[in-house]
N, C-alpha and C positions, 0 to 999 in steps of 0.2 A: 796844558802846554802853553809856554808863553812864545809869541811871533813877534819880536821886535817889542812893540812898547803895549803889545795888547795880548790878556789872558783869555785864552781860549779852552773847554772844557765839555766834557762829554754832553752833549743834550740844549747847548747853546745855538741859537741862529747865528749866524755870520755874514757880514754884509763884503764881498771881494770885490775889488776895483774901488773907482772912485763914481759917485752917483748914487749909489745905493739901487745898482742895475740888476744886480746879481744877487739870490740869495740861497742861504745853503743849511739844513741844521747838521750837525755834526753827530754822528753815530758813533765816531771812536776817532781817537788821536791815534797815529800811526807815522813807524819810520820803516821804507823800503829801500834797503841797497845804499841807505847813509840819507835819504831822501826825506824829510816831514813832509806828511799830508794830512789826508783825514778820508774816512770814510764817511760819506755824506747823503743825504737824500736832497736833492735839487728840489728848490721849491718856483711853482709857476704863479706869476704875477697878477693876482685878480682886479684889486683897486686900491684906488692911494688916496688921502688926502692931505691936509695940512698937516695932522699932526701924527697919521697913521695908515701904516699899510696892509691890507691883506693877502696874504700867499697860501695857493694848495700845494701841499708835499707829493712832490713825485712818489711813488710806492718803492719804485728803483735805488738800490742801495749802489755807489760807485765811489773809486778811488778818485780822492782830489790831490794832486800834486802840488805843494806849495814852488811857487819861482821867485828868483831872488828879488827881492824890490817889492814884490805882492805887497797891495797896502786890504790887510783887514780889520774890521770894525763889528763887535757888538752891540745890537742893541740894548739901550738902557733899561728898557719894559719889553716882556713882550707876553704872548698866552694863547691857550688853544682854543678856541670858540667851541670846534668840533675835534673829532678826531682825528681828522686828514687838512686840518686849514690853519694856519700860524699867524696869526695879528700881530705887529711891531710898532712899537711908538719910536718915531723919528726925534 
């Protein structure tokens, strides 16, 4: 699914807002009632450094609503260490 000027795809992290505050992997592109989102697992924030961040995935699958303006961004790297933990290069 492309959002503006960025291609987004099943199985990708997704960085939403601006900061890099927010992150999400995407379980499936999805359109409700004319609406894009995604079905996603929230990931919670463990450590960050200069060139790289570590997040645990929520287990929780939930609908994310795209609004208009939303600015989103893929990382350029990213990998699983473990099963439930997501590593991103900034």
């Amino acid at each position: 699914m492309r959002w503006r000027e960025t291609k987004v795809a099943t199985g990708n992290p997704i960085f939403v807002g601006l900061g890099h505050a927010t992150l999400m992997l995407v379980v499936s592109c999805v359109s409700v009632d004319g609406s894009l989102g995604f079905l996603v697992q929230r990931c919670h924030h463990l450590q960050r450094d200069t060139m790289s961040s570590t997040w645990r995935l929520q287990p929780e699958i939930e609908h994310y609503e795209l609004a208009s303006g939303e600015h989103l961004e893929v990382p350029p790297f990213w990998r699983f260490p473990f099963a439930d933990c997501l590593m991103v290069l900034q």
